[in-house]
SEKOLTI-800236 format. One record per residue (C-alpha): x, y, z; residue in one letter; residue number from 1. Coordinates in nm, 3 decimals, padded with zeros to 5 digits. Layout:
N
(pt (X Y Z) "A" NUM)
...
// end
This chain:
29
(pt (07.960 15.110 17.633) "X" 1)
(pt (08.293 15.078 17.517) "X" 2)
(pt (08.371 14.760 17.823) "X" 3)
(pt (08.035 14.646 17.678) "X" 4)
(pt (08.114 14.543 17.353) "X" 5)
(pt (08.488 14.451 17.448) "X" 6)
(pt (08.336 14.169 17.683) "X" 7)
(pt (08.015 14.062 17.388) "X" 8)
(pt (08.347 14.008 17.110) "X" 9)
(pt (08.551 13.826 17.385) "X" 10)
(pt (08.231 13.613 17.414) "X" 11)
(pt (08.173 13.550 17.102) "X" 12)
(pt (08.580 13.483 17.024) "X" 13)
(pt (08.549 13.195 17.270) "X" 14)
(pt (08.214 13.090 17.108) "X" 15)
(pt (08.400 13.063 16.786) "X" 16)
(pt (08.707 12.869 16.905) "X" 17)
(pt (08.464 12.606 17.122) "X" 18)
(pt (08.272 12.540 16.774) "X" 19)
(pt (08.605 12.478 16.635) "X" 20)
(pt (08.705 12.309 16.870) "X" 21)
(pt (08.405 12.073 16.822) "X" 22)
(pt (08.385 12.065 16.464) "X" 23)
(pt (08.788 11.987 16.346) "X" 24)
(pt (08.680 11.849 16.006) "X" 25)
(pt (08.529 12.198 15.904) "X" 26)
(pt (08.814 12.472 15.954) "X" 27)
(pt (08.701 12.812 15.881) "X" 28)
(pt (08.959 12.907 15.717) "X" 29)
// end
């Protein structure tokens, strides 16, 4: 279970940085 959610947050990490990516105006920080 444990490899399970290691590869859902490394999906969703890259999901994060590729609407970033898209978006530059609107930094989430």
């Amino acid at each position: 279970m444990l490899r399970e959610q290691f590869t859902f947050w490394i999906l969703f990490f890259n999901l994060s940085l590729v609407l970033v990516c898209l978006s530059p105006a609107d930094p989430p920080v």
